[in-house]
Backbone as JSON Lines, residues from 0, in Angstrom:
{"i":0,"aa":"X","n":[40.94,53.45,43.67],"ca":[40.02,52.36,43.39],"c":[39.45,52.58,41.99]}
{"i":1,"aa":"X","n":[39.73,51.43,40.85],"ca":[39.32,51.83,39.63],"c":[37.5,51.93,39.79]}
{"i":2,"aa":"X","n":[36.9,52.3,39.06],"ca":[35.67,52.55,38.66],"c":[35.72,51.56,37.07]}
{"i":3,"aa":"X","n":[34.1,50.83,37.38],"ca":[33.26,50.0,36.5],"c":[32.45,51.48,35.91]}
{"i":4,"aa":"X","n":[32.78,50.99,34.36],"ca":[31.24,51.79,34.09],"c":[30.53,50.68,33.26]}
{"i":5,"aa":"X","n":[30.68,49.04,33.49],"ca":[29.86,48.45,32.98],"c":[28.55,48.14,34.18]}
{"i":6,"aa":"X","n":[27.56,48.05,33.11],"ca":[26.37,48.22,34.01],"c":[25.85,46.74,34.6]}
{"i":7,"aa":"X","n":[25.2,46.96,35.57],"ca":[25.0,45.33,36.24],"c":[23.98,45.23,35.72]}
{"i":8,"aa":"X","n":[24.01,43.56,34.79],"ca":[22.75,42.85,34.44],"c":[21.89,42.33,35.38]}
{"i":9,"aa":"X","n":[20.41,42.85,35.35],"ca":[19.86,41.84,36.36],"c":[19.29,40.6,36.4]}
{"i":10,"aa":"X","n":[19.08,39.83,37.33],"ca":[19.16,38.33,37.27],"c":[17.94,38.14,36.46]}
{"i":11,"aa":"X","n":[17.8,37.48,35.52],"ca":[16.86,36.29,34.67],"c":[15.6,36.42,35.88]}
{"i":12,"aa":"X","n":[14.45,37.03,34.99],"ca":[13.03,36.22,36.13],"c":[12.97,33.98,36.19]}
{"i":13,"aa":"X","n":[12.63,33.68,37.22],"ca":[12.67,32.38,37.01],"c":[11.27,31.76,35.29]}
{"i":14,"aa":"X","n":[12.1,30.9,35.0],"ca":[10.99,30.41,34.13],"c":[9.48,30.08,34.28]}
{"i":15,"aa":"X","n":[9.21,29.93,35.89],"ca":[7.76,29.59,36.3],"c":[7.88,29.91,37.74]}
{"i":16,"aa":"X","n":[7.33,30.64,38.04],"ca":[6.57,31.44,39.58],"c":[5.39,31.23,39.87]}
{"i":17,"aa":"X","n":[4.53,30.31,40.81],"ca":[3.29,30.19,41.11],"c":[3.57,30.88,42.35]}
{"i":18,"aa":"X","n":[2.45,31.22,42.96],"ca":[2.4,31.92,44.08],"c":[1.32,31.48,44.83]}
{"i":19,"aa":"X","n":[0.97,30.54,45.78],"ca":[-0.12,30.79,46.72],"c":[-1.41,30.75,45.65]}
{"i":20,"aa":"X","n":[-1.5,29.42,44.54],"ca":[-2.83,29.28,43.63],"c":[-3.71,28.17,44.74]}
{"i":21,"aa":"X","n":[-5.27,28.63,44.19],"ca":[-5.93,28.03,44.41],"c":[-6.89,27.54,43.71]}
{"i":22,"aa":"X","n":[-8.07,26.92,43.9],"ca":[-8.85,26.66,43.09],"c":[-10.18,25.53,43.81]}
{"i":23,"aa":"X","n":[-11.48,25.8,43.71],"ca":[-12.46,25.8,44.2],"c":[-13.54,24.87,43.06]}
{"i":24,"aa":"X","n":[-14.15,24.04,43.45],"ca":[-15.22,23.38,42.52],"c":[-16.4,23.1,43.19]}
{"i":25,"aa":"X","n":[-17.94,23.95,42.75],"ca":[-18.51,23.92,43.88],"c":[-18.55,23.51,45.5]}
{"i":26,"aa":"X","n":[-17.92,24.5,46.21],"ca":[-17.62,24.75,47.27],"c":[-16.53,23.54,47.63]}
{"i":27,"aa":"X","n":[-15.58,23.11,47.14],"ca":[-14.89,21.62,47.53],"c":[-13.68,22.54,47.11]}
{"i":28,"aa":"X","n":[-12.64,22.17,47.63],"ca":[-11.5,22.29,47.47],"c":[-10.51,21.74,46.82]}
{"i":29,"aa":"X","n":[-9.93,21.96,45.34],"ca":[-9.44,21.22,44.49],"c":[-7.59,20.85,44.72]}
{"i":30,"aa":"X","n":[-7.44,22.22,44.97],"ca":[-5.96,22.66,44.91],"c":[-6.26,23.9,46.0]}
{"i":31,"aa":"X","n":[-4.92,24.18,47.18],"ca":[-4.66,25.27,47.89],"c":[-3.49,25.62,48.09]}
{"i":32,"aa":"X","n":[-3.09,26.85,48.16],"ca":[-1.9,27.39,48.56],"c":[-0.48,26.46,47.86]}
{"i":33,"aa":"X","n":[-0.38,26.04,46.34],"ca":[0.34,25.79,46.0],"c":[1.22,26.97,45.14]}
{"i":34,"aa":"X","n":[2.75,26.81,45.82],"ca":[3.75,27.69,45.53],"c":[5.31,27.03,45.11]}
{"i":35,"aa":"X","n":[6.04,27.45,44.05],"ca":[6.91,26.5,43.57],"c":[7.37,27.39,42.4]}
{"i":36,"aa":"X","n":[8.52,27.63,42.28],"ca":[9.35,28.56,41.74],"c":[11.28,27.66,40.57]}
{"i":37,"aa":"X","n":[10.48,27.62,39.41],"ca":[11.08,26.95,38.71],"c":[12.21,27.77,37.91]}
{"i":38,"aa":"X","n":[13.38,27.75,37.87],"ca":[14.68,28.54,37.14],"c":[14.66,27.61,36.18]}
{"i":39,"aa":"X","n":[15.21,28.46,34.7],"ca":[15.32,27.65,33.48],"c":[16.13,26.76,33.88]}
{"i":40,"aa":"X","n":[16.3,25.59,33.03],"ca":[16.77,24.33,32.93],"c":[16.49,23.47,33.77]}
{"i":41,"aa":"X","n":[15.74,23.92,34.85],"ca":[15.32,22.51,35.62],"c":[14.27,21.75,35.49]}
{"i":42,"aa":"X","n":[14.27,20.98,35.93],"ca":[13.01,19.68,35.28],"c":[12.53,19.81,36.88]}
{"i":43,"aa":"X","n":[10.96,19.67,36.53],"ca":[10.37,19.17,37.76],"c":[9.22,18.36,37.6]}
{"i":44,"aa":"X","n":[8.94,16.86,38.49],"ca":[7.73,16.83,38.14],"c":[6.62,16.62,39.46]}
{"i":45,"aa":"X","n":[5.74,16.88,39.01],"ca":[4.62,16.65,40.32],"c":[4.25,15.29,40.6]}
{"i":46,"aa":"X","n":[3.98,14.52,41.58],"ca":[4.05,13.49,42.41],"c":[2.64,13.73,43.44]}
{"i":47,"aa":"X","n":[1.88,12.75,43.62],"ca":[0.55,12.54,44.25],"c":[-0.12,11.79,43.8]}
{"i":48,"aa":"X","n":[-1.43,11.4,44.96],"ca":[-2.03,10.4,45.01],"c":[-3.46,10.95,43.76]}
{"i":49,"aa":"X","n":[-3.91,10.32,43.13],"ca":[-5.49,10.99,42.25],"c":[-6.05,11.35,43.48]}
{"i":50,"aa":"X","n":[-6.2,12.51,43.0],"ca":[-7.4,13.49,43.11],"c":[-6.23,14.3,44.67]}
{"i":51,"aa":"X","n":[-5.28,14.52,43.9],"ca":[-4.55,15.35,44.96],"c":[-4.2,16.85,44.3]}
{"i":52,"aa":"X","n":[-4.54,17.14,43.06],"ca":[-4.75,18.18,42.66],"c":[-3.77,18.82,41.78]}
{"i":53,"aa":"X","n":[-2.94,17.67,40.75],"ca":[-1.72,17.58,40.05],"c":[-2.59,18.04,38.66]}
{"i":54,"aa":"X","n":[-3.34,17.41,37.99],"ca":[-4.27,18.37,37.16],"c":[-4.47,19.44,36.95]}
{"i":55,"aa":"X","n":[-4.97,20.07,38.02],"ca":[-5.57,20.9,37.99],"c":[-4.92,22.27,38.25]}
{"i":56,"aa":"X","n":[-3.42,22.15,38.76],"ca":[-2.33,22.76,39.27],"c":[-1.94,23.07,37.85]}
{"i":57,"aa":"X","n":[-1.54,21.72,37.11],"ca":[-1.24,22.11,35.54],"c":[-1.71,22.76,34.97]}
{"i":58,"aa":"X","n":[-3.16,22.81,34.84],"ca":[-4.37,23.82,34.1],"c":[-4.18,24.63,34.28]}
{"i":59,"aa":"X","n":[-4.18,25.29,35.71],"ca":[-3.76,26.32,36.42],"c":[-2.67,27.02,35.44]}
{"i":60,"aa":"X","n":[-1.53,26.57,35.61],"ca":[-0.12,26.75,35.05],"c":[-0.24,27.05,33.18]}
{"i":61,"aa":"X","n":[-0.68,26.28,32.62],"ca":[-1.14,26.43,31.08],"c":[-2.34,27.2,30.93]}
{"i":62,"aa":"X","n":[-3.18,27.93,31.56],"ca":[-3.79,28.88,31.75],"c":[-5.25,28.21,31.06]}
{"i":63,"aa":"X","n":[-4.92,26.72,31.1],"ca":[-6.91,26.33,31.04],"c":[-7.68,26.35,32.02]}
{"i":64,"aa":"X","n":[-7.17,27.01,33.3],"ca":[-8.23,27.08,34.26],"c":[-6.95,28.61,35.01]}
{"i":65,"aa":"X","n":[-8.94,29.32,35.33],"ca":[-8.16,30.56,36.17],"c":[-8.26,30.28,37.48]}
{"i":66,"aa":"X","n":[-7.15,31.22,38.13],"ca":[-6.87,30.3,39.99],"c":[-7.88,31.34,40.39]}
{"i":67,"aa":"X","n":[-8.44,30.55,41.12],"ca":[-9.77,31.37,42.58],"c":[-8.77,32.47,43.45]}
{"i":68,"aa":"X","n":[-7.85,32.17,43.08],"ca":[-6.22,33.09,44.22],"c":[-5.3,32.41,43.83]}
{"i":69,"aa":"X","n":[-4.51,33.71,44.34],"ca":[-2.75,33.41,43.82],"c":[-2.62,34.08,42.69]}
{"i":70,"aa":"X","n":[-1.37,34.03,41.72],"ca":[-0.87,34.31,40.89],"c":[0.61,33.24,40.07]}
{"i":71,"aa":"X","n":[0.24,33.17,38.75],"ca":[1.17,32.43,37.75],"c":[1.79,33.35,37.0]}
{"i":72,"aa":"X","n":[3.25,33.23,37.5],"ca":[4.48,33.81,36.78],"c":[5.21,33.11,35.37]}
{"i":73,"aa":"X","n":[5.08,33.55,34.22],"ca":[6.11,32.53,33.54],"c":[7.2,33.38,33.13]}
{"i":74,"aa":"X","n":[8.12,33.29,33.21],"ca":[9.23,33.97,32.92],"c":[9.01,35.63,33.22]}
{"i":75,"aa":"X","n":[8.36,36.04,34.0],"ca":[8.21,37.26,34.78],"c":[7.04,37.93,34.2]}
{"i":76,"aa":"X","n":[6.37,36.77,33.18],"ca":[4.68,37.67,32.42],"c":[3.53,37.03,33.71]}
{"i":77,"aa":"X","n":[2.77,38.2,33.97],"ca":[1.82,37.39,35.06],"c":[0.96,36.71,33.96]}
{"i":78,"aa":"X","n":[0.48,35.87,33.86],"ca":[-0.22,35.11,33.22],"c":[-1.45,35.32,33.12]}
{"i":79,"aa":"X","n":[-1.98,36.37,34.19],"ca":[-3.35,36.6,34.65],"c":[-3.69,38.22,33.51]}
{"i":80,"aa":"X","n":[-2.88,38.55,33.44],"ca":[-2.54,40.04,32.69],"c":[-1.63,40.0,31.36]}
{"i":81,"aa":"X","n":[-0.46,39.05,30.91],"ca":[-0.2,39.46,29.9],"c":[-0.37,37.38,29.06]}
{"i":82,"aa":"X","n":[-1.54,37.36,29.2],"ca":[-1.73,35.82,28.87],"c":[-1.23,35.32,27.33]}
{"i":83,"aa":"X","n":[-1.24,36.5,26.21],"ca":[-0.81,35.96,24.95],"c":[0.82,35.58,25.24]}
{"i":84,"aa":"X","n":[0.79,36.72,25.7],"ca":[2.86,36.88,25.65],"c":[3.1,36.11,26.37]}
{"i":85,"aa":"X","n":[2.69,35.22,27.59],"ca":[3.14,34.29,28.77],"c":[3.08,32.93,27.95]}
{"i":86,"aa":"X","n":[1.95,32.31,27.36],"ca":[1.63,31.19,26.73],"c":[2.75,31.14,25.44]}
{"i":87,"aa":"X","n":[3.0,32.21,25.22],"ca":[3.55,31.94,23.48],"c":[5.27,31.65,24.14]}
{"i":88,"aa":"X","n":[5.53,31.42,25.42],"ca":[6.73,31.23,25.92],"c":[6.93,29.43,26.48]}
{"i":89,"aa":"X","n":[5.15,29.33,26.31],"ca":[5.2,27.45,26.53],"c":[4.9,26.35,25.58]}
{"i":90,"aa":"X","n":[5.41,25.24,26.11],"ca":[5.44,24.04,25.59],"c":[4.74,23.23,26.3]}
{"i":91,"aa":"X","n":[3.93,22.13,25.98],"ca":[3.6,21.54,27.03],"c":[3.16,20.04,26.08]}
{"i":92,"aa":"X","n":[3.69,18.99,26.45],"ca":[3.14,17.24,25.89],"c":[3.07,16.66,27.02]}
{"i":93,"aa":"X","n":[2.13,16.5,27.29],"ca":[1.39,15.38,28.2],"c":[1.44,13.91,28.24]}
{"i":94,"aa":"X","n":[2.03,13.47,28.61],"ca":[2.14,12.28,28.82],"c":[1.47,10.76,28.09]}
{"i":95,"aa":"X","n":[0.23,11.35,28.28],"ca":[-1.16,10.4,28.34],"c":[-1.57,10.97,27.03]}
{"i":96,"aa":"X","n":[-1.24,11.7,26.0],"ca":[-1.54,11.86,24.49],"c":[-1.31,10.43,24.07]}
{"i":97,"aa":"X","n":[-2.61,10.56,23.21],"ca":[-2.87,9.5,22.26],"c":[-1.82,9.12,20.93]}
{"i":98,"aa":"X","n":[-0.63,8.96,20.88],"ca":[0.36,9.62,19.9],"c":[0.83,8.08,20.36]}
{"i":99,"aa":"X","n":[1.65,7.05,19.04],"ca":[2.44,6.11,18.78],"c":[3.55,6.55,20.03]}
{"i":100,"aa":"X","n":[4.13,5.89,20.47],"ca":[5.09,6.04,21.58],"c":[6.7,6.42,21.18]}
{"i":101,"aa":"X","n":[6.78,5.63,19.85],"ca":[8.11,5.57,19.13],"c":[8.23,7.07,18.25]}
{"i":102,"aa":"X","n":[7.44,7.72,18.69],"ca":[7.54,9.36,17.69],"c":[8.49,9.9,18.08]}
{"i":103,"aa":"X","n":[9.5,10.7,17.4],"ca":[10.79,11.68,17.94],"c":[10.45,12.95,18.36]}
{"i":104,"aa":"X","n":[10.87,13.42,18.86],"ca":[10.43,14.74,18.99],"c":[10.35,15.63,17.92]}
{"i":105,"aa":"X","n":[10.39,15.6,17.3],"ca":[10.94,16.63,15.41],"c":[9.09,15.55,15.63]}
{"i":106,"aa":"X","n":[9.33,14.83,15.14],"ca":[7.35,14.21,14.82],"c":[6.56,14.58,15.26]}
{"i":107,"aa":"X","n":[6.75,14.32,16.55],"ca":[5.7,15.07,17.51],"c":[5.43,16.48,17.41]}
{"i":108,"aa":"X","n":[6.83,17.59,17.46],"ca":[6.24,19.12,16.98],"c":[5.63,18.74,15.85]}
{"i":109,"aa":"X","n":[5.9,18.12,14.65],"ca":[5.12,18.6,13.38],"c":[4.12,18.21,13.37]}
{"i":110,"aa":"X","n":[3.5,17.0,14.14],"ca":[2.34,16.48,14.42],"c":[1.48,17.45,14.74]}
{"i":111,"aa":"X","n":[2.06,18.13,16.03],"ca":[0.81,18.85,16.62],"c":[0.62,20.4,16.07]}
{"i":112,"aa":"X","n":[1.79,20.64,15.13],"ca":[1.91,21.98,14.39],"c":[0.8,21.9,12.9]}
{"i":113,"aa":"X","n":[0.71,20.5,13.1],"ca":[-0.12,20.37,11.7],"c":[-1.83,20.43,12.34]}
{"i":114,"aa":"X","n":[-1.82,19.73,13.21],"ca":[-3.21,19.31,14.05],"c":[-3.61,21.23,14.46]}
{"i":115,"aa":"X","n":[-2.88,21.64,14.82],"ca":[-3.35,23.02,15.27],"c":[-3.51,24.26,14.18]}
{"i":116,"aa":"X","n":[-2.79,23.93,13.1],"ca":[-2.58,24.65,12.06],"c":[-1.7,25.81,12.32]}
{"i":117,"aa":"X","n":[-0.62,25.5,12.67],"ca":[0.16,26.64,13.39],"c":[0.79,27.46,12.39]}
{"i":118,"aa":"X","n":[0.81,28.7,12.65],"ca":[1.76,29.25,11.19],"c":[3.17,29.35,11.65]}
{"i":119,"aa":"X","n":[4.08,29.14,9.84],"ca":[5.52,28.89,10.23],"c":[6.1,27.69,11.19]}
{"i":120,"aa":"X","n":[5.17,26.77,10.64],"ca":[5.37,25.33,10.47],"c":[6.82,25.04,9.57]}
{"i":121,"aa":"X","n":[6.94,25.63,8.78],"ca":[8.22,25.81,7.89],"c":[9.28,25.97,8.9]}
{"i":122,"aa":"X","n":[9.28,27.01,9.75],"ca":[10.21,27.49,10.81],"c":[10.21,26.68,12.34]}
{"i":123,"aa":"X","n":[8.91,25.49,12.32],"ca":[9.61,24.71,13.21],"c":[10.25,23.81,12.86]}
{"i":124,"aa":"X","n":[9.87,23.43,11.9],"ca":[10.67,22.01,10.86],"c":[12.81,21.94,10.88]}
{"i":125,"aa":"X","n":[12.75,23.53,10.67],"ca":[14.37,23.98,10.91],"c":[15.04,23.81,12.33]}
{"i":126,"aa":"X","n":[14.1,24.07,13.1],"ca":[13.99,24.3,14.73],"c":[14.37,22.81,15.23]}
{"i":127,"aa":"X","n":[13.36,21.96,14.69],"ca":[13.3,20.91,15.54],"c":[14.6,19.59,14.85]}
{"i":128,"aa":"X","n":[14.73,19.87,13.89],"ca":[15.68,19.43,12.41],"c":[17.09,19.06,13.78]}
């Protein structure tokens, strides 16, 4: 029986791991026990009625709000512990931005690369090109 001495790669962490988040607003219940495990390239989007807790799940996820419980995975950084390195792995345009509708995407990064003052604005310009 020949022998491998190539070594086994292990599988890719998924691109987004929530685990069992929650989240609390004086004593009311915003969001519970939401869990949902995203592999690169897939698209997903959230679906609900207002005030079913699609907001706030997002916040959650982009790390503008911390979960009362649970834990946010992005590409295997807990979000709760390595928050620079997890965020600097996202993107996120919202829908409901105030932005002309007919913008390309190349516009839109430089738009908001300019609005934020991002450095190596030069190097998204190539990126998005």
């Amino acid at each position: 029986m020949p022998v491998s001495n190539h070594a086994r790669v292990p599988p890719a962490p998924p691109a987004l791991e929530v685990r069992d988040i929650a989240k609390r607003y004086a004593g009311e219940t915003a969001v519970r026990g939401i869990s949902l495990r995203i592999e690169a390239g897939e698209i997903v989007g959230l679906l609900g009625p207002n005030g079913a807790g699609k907001t706030t799940t997002i916040n959650m996820i982009l790390g503008l709000l911390a979960p009362d419980a649970g834990q946010v995975m992005i590409a295997g950084l807990d979000l709760a512990r390595q928050r620079a390195a997890a965020l600097a792995l996202v993107n996120f345009q919202a829908s409901y931005a105030p932005l002309p509708g007919n913008l390309t995407v190349r516009q839109n990064l430089l738009f908001f690369g300019r609005l934020y003052a991002l450095a190596g604005c030069g190097a998204a310009r190539g990126r998005a090109a």
